[in-house]
Backbone bond lengths (Angstrom), bond angles and torsions (degrees), N, CA, C in turn:
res aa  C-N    CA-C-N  psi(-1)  N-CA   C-N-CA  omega(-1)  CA-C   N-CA-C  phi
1 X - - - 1.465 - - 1.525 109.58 -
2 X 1.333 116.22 113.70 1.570 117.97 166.44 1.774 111.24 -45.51
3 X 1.611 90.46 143.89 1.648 89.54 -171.26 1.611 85.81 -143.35
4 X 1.564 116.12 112.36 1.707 140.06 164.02 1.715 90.33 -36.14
5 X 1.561 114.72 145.32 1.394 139.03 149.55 1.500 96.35 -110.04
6 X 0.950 150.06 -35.24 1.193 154.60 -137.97 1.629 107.39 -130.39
7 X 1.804 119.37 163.70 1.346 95.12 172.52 1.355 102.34 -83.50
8 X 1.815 100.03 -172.44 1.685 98.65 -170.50 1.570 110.63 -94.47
9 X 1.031 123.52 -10.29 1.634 129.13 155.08 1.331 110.90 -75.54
10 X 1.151 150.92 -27.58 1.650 147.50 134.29 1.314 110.31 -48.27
11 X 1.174 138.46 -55.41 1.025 119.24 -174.44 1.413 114.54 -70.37
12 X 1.171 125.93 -20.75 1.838 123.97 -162.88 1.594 88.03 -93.06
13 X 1.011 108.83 -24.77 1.664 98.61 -172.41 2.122 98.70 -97.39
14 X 1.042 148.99 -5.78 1.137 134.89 109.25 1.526 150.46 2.53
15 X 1.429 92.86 -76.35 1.177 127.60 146.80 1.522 139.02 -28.78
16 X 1.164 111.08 -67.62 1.555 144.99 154.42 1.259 106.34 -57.10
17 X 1.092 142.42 -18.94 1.498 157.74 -167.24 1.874 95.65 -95.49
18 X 1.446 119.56 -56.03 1.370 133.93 -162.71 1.386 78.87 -66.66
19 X 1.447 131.42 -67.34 1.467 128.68 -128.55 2.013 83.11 -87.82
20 X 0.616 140.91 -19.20 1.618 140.10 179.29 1.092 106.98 -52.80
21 X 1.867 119.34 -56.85 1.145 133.66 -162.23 1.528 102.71 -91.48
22 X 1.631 131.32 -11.77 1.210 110.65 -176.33 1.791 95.07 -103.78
23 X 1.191 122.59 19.91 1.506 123.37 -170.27 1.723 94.74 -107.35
24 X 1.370 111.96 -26.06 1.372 127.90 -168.93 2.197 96.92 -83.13
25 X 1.542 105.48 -54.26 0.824 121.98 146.48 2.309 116.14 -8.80
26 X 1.225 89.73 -88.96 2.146 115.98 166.24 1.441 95.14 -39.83
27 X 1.344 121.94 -45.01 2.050 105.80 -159.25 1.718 78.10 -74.56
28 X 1.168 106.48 -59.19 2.108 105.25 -158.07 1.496 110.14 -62.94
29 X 0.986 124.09 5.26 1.685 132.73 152.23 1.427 118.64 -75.43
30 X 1.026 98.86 -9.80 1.813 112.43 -179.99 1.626 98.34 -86.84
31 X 1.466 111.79 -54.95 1.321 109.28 -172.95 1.165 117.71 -91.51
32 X 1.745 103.50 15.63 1.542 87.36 171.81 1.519 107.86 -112.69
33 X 1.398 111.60 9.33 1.253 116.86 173.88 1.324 110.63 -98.90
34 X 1.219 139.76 -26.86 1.126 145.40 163.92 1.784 128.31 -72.44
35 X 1.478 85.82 -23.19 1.776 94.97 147.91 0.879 153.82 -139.80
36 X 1.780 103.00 28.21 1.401 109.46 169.96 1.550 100.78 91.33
37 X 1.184 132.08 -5.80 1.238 119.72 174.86 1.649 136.33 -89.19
38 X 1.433 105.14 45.89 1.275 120.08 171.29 1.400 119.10 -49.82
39 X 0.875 117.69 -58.93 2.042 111.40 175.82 1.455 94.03 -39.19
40 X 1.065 103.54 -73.13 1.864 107.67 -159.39 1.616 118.64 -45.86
41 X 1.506 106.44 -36.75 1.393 107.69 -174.05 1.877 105.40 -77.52
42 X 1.407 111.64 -36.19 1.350 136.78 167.03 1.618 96.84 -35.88
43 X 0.753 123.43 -60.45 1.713 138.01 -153.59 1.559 95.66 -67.86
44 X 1.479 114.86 -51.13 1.309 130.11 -152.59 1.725 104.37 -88.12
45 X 1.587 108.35 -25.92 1.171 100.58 168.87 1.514 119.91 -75.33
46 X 1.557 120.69 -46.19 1.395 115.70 -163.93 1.546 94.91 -73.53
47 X 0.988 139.04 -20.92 1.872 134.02 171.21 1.788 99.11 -46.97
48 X 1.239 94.04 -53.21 1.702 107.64 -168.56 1.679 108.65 -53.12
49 X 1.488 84.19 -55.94 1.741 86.46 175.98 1.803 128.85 -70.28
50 X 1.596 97.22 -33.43 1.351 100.21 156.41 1.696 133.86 -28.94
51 X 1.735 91.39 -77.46 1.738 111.68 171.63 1.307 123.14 -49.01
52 X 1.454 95.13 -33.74 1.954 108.48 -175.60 1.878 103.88 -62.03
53 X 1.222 101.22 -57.51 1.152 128.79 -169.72 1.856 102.61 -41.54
54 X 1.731 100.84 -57.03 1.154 117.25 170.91 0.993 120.72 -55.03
55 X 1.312 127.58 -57.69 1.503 131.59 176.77 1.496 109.42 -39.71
56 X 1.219 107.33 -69.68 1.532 126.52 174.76 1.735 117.57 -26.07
57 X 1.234 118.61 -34.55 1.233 133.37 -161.08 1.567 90.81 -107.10
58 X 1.406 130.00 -42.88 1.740 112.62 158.52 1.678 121.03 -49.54
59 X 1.198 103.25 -46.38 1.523 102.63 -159.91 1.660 114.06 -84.70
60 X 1.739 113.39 3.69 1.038 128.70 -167.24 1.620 101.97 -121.58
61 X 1.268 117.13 137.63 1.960 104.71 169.94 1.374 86.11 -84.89
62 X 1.175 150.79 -70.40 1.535 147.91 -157.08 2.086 95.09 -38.71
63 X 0.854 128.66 125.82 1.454 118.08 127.70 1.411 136.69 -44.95
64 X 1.399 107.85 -8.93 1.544 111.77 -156.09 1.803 105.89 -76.57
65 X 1.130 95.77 -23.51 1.733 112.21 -168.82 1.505 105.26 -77.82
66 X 1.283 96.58 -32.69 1.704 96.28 179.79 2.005 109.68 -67.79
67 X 1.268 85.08 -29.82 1.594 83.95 -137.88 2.305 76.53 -85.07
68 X 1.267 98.78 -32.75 1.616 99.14 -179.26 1.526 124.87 -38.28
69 X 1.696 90.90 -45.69 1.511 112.66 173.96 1.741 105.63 -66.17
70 X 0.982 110.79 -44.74 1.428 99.74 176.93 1.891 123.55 -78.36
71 X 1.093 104.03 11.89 1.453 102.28 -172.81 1.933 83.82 -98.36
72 X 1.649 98.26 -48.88 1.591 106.05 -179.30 1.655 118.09 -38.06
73 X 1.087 97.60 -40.39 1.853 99.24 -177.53 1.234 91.01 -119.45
74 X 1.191 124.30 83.06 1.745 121.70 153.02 1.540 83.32 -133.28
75 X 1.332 103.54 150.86 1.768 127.84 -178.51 1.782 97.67 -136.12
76 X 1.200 98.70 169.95 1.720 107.76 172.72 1.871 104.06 -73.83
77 X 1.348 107.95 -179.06 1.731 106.53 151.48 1.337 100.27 -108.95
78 X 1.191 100.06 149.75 1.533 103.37 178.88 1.589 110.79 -125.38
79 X 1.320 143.90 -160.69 1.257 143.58 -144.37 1.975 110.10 -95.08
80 X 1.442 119.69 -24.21 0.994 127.19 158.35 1.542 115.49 -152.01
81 X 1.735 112.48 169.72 1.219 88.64 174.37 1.699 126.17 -66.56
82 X 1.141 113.29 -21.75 1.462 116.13 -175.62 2.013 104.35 -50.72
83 X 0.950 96.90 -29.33 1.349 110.87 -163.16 1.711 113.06 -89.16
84 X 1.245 108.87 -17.20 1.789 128.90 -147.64 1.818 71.84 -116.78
85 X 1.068 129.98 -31.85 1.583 117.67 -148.73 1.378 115.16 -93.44
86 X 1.409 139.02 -24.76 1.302 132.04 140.38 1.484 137.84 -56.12
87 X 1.101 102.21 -12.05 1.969 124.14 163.19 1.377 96.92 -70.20
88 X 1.306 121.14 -68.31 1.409 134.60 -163.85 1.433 98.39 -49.64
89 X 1.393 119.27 -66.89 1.649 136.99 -177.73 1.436 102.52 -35.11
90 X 1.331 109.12 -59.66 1.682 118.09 -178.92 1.649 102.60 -56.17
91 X 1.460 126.85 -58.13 0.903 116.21 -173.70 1.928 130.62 -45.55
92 X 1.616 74.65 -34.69 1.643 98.99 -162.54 1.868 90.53 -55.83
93 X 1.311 121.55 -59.39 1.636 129.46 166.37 0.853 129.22 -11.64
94 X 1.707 101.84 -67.67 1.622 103.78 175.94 1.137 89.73 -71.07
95 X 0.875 169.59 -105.71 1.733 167.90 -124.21 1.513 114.36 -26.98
96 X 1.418 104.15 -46.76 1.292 98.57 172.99 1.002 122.82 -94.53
97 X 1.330 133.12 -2.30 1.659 152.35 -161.63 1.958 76.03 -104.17
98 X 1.260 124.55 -43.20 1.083 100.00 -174.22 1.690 123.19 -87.80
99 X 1.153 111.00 -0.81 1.734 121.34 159.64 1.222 112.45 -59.64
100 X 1.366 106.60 -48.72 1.577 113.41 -152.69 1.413 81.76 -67.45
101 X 1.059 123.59 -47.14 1.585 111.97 -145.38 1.717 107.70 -75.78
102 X 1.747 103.90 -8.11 1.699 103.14 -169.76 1.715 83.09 -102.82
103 X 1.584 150.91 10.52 0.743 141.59 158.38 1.934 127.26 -77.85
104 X 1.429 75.67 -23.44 1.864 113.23 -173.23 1.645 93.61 -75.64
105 X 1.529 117.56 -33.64 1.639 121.27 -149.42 1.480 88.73 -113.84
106 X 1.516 131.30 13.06 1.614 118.32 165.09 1.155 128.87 -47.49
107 X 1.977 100.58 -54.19 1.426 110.32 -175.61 1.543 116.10 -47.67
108 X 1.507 119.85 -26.92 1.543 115.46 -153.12 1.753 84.42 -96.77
109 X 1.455 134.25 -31.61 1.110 118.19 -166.44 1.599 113.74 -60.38
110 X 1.368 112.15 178.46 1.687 118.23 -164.74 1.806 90.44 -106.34
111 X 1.176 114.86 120.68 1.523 119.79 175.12 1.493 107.72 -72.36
112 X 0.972 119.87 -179.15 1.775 124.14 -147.11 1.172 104.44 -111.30
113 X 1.215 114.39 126.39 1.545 121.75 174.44 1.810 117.92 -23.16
114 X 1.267 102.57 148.25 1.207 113.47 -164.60 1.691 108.45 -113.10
115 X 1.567 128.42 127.73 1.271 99.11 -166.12 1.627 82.96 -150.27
116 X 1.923 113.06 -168.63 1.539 121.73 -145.57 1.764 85.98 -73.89
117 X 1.727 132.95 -39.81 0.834 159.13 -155.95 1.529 129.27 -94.15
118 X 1.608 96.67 10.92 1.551 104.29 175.76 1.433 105.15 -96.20
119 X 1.515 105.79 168.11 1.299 89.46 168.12 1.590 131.77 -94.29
120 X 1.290 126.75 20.20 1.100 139.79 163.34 1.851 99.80 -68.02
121 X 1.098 132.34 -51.33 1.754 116.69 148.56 0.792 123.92 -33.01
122 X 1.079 152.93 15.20 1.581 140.68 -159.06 1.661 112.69 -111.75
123 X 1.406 158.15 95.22 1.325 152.05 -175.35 1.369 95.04 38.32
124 X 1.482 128.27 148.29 1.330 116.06 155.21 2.175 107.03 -70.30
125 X 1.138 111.40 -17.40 1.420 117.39 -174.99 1.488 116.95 -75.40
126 X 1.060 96.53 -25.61 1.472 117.37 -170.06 1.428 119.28 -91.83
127 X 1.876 106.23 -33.73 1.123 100.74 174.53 1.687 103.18 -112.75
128 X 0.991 139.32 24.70 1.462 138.88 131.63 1.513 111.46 -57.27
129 X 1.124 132.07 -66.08 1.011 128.22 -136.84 2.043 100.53 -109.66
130 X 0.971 97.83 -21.93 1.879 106.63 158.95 1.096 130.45 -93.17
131 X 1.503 128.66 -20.15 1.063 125.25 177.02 1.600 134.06 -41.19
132 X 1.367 89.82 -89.34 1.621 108.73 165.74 2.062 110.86 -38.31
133 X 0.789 117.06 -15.81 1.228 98.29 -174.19 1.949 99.87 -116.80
134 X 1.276 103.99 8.37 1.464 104.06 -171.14 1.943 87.77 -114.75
135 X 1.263 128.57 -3.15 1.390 144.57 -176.24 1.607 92.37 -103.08
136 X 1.373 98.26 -34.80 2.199 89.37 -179.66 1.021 123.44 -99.96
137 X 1.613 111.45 11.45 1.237 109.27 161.82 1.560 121.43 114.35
138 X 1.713 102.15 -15.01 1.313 120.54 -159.86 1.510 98.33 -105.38
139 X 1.954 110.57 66.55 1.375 99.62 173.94 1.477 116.40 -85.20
140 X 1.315 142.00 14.11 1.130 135.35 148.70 1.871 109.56 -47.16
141 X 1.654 104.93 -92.26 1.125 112.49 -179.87 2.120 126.35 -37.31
142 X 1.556 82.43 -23.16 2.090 88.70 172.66 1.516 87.13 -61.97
143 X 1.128 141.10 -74.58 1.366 169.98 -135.98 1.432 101.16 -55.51
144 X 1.146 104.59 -50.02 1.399 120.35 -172.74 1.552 106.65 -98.07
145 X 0.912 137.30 -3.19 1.691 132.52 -179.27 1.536 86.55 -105.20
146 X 1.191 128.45 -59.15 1.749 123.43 174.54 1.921 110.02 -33.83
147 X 1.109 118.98 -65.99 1.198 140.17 -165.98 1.624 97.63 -60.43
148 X 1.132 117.36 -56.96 1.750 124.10 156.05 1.706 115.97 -32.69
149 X 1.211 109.02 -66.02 1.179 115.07 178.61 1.340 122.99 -40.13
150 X 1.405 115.46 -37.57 1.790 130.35 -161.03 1.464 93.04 -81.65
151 X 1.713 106.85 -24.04 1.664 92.74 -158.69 1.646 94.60 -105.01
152 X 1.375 126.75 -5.09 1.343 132.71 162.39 1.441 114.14 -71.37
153 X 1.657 136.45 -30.68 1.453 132.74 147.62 0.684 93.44 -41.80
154 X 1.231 114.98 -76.35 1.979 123.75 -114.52 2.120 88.93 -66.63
155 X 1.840 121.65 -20.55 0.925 93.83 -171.78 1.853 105.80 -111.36
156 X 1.263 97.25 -7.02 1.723 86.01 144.78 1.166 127.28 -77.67
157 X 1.620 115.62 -12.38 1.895 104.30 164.99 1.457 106.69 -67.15
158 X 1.195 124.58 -58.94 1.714 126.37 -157.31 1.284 104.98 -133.33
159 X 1.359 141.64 21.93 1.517 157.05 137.30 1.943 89.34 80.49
160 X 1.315 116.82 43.82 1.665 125.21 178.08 1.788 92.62 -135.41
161 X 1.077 117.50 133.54 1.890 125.86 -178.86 1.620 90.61 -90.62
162 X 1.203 135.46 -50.71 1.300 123.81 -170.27 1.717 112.72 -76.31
163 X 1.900 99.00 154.67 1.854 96.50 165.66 0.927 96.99 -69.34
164 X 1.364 158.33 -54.51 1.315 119.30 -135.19 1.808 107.13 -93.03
165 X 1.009 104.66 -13.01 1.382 105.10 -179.79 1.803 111.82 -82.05
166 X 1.860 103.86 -31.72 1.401 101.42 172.81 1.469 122.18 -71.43
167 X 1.296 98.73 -29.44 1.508 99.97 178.16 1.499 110.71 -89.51
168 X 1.130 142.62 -11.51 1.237 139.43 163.04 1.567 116.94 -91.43
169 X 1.492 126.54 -78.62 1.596 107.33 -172.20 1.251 85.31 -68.72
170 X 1.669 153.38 -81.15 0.887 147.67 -149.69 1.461 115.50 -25.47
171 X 1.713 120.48 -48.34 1.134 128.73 -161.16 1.753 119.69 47.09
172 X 1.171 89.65 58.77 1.804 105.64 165.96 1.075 104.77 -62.02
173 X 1.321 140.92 160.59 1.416 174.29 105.24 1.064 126.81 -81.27
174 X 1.715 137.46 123.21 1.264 151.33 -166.99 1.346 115.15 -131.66
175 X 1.593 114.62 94.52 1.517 123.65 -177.62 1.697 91.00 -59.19
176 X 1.336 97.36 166.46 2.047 108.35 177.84 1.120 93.40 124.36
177 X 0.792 168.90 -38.35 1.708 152.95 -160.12 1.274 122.63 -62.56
178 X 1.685 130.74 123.27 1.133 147.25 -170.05 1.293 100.12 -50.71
179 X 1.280 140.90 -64.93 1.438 136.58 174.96 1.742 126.25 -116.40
180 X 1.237 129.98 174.72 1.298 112.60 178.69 1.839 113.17 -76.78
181 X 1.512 99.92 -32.02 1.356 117.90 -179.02 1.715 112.23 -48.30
182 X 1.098 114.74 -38.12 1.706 145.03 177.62 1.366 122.81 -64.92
183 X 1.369 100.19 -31.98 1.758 104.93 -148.87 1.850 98.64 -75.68
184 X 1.538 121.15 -16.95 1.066 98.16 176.44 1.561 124.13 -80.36
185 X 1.584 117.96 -5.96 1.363 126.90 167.92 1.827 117.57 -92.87
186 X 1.535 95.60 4.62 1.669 89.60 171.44 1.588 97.52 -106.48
187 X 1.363 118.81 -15.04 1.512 112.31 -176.60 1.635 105.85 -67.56
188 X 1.623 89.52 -43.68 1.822 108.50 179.64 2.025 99.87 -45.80
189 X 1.075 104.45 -59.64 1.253 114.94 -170.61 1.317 142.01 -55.98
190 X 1.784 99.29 -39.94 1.718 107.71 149.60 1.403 123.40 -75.49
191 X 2.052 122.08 -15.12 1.291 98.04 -177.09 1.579 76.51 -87.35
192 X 1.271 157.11 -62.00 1.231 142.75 -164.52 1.681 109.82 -0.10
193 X 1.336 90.06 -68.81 1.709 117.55 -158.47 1.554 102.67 -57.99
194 X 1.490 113.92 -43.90 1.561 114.72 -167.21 1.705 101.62 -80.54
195 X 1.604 100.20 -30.50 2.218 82.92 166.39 1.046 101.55 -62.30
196 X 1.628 126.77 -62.39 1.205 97.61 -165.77 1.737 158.74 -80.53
197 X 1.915 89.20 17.03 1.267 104.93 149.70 1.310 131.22 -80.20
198 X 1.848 107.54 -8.44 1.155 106.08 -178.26 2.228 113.02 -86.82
199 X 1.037 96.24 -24.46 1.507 110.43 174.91 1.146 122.92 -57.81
200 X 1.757 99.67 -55.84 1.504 119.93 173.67 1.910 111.89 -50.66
201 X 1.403 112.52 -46.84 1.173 116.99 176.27 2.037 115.99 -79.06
202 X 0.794 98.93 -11.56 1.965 111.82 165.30 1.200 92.73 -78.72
203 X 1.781 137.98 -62.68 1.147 114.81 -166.76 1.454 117.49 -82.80
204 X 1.525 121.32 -14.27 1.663 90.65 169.13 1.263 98.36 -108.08
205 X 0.799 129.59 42.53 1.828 124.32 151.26 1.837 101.56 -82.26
206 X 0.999 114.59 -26.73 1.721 97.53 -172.03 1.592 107.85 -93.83
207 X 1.475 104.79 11.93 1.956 103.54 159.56 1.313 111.86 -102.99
208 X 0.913 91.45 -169.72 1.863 115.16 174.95 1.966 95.98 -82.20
209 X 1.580 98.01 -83.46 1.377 110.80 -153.75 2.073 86.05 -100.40
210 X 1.245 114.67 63.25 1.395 115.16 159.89 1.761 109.69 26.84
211 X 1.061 112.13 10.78 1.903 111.05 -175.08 1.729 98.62 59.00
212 X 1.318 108.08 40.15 1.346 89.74 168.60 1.404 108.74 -133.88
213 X 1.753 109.01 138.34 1.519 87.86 -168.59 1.305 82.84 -144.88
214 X 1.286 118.00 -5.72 2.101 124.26 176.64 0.900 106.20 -95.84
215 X 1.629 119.30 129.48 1.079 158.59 166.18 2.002 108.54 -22.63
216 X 1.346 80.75 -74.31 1.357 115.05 -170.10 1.718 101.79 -63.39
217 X 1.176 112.23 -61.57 1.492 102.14 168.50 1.566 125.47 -69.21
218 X 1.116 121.67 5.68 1.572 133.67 172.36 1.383 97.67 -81.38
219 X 2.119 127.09 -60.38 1.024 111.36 161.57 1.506 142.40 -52.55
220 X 1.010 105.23 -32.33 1.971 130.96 161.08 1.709 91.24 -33.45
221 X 1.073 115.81 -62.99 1.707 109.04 -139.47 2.026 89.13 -90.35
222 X 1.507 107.51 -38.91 1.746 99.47 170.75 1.323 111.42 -69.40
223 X 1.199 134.10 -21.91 1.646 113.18 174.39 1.468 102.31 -81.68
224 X 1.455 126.09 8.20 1.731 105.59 -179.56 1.404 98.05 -102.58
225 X 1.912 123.12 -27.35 1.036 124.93 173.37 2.026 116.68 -65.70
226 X 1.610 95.24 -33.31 1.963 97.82 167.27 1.878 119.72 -59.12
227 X 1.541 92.28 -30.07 1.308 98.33 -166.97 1.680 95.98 -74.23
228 X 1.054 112.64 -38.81 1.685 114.10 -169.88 1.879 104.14 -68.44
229 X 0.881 104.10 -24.62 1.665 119.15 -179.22 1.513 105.60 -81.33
230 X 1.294 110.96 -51.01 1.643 101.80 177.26 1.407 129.58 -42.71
231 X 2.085 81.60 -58.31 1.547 88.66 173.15 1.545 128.28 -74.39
232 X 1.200 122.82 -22.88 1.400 106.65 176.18 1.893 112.10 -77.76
233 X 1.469 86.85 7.20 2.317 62.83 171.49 1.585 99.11 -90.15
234 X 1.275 114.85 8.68 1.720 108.61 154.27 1.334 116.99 -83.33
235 X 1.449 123.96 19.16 1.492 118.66 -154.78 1.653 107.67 -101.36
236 X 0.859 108.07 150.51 1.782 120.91 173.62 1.673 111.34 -151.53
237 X 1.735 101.32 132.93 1.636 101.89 -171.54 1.486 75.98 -99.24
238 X 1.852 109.51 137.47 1.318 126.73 137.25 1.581 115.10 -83.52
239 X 1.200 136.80 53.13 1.470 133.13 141.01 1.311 100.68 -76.80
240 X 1.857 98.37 156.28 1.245 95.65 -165.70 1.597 88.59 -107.09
């Protein structure tokens, strides 16, 4: 039974990614028959099948899928490439005839473990409205719609977008504190946290792509914006 590493809308769009490039692959078989450029197209296919192969074996816990696809497009060598290169072509076919068909076989696969650290945890606010665009790639803008969000509470709590302004004129208050003795260093601590979502979002507002181009630190910066969301649905403004 196929078992997802990946989610299953990442993975199908992956996927769709392989078969793009091996369809692109089909047009340059045209020109390599028309000019003799069998080595070259030769070259360009087994790269294709290589990476595919690879990919395949990330987005899968089995290895078996990777290595399946590669049994699917393996051909003999034959005496030149001119000669080796309609095997290959054929191969390349089933290859993609055989994507489609593991794109067809998503629904039945087993989606990927679910844990404290996915981002399906994440705010329910946060991950509505970041998701999909932190899945397309666009972790700048995730980054920045999260960071938005904190300052869209924080100004339906006390009608101020910044911490320091919510927690000061606003006079926010945030029940949660481990003891009463404490609570004035956890108050310290969530407006801490909400400046410094507000800084973080001053400094990548003056790029293009927010300096963010890692994955992993795209999630980094939305779980600090979830964390700021958690805690303020303990929030209450004492203005009077």
């Amino acid at each position: 039974m196929a078992k997802l590493s990946k989610p299953r809308e990442e993975v199908k769009k992956a996927i769709a990614a392989c078969i793009r490039a091996g369809k692109d692959l089909t047009a340059k078989a045209e020109i390599a028959e028309s000019t003799g450029g069998y080595k070259d197209w030769l070259f360009i296919f087994a790269k294709w099948r290589e990476e595919t192969a690879a990919e395949l074996t990330k987005l899968y816990e089995e290895g078996d899928i990777g290595r399946d696809f590669t049994a699917v497009t393996e051909t003999g060598e034959y005496s030149s490439p001119r000669f080796t290169f309609p095997y290959r072509k054929s191969a390349l076919e089933s290859g993609l005839s055989w994507l489609d068909r593991l794109i067809e076989r998503l629904a039945l696969a087993v989606g990927e473990s679910s844990d404290a650290a996915a981002i399906e945890s994440l705010h329910p606010d946060i991950y509505s409205k970041c998701r999909k665009l932190y899945e397309d790639g666009a972790y700048a803008e995730a980054v920045e719609k999260s960071f938005k969000l904190v300052r869209d509470r924080l100004r339906a709590l006390t009608t101020y977008e910044t911490g320091s302004n919510a927690f000061g004129r606003g006079k926010l208050y945030i029940d949660g504190a481990a003891a009463p003795h404490v609570d004035k260093d956890f108050q310290e601590g969530v407006k801490f946290l909400t400046m410094a979502i507000d800084q973080f979002r001053n400094e990548k507002s003056h790029t293009a792509d927010g300096n963010i181009s890692d994955p992993i630190r795209a999630y980094e910066y939305l779980r600090l914006s979830s964390l700021a969301m958690h805690l303020l649905e303990g929030a209450q403004s004492c203005s009077s």
